[in-house]
C-alpha distance (Angstrom), angle and dihedral (degrees) to the residues before:
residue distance angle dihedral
X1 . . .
X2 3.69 . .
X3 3.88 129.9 .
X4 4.14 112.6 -152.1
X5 3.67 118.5 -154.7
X6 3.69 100.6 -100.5
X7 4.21 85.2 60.4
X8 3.72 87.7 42.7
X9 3.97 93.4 55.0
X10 3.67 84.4 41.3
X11 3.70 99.1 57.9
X12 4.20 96.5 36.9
X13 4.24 85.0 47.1
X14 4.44 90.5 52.1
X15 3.88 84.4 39.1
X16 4.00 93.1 54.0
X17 4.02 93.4 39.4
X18 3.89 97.3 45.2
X19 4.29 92.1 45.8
X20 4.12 88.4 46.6
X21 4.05 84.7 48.9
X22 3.76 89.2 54.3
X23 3.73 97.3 44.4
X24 3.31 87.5 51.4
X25 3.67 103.0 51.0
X26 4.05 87.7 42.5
X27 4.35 82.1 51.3
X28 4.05 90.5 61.9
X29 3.95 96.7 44.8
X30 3.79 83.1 66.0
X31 3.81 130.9 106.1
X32 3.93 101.5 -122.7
X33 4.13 94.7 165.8
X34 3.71 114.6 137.3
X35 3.98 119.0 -120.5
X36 3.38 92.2 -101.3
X37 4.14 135.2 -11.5
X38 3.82 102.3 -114.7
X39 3.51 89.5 44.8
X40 4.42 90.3 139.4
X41 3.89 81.1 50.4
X42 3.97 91.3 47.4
X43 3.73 91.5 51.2
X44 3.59 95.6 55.4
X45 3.66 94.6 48.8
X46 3.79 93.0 53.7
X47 3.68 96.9 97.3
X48 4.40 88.9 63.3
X49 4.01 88.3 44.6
X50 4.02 87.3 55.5
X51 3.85 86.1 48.1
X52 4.09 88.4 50.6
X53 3.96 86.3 43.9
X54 4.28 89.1 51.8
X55 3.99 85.2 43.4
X56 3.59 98.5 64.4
X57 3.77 87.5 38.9
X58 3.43 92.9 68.9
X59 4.19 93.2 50.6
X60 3.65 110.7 122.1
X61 3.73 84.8 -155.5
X62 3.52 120.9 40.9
X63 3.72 133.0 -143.7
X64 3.69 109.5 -107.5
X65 4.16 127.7 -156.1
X66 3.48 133.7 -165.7
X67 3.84 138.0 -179.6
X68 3.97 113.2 -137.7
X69 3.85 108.9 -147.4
X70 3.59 97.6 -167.8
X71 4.60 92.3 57.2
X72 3.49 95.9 24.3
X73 4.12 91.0 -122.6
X74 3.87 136.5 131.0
X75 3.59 117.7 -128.6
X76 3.75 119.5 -142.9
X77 3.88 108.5 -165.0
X78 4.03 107.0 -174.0
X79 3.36 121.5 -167.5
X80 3.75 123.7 -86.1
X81 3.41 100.9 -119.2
X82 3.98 92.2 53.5
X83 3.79 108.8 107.4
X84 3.40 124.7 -163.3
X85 3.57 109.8 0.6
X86 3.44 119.1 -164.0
X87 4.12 124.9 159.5
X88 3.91 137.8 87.4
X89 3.49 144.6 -64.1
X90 4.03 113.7 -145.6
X91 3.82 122.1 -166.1
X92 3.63 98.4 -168.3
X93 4.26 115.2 -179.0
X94 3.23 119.8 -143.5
X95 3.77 96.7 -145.5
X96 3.74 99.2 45.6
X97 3.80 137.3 18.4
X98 3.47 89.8 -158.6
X99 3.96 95.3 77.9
X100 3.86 91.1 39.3
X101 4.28 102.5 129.9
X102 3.73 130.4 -162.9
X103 4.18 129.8 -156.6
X104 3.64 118.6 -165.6
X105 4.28 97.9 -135.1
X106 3.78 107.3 -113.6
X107 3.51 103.3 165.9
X108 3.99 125.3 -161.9
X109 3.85 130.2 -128.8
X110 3.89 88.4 -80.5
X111 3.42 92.2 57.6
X112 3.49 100.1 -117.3
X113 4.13 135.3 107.7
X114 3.51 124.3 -141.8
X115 4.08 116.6 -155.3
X116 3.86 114.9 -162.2
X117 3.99 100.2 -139.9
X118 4.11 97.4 178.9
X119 3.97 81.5 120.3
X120 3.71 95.6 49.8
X121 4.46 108.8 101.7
X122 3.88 114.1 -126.0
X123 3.37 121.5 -91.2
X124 3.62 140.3 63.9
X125 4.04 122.2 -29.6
X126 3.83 134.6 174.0
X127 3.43 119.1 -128.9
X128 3.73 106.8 -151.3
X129 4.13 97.3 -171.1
X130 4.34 99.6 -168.6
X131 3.97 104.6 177.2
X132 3.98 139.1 153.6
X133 3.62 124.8 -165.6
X134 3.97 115.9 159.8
X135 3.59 92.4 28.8
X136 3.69 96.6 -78.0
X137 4.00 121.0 103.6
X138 3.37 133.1 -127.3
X139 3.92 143.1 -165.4
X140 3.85 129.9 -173.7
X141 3.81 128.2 167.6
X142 3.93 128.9 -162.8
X143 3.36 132.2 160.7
X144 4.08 126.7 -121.2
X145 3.62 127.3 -166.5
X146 3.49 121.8 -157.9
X147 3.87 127.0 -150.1
């Protein structure tokens, strides 16, 4: 059997249509959210988050964190010659903004904070630790995967 043009153009035309109607519907399943919502305002801030990031780079004594298996909380040791700490504790997911989770640091006599994180999926998380304490900032990030 032979195919004229006029079925050939046919046939290559339904072809084109029906594969752009499947990208298309595959396009809109997608996740197309943006990393964060003030992302403009983010950008212009970056230059005091690289000053936070050069702050606790020049700590003698670093902050140290810890996941306890056995209570399902993260420990957040700061050093002992922090004084009044006071900032916030981000666990951002990489998958889905909707689970991100933020603790206000309240730290005890030992100068640590303990964060229950029983509600917290498994997976991996970013803990995005942005404090002050003697008037200077600070900013570290680690990641934490939860099994």
């Amino acid at each position: 059997m032979k195919i004229n043009w006029g079925w050939g153009i046919t046939i290559f035309y339904s072809f084109f249509v029906l594969s752009f109607i499947v990208i298309l519907i595959f396009s809109l399943g997608q996740d197309n959210s943006l990393v964060t919502e003030n992302y403009y305002e983010t950008d212009l801030a970056y230059q005091d988050h690289k000053d936070k990031l050069a702050n606790y780079a020049e700590l003698s004594a670093k902050v140290t964190e810890s996941f306890q298996h056995d209570t399902r909380s993260y420990l957040i040791q700061f050093p002992s010659d922090m004084k009044s700490v006071s900032g916030e504790v981000h666990f951002y997911r990489p998958s889905s903004a909707d689970l991100d989770y933020r603790v206000p640091i309240q730290t005890d006599p030992a100068n640590q904070l303990v964060i229950p994180v029983e509600q917290l999926e498994s997976g991996q998380w970013i803990v995005q630790i942005e404090w002050t304490a003697g008037g200077r900032p600070y900013f570290k990030e680690t990641r934490l995967f939860i099994p």
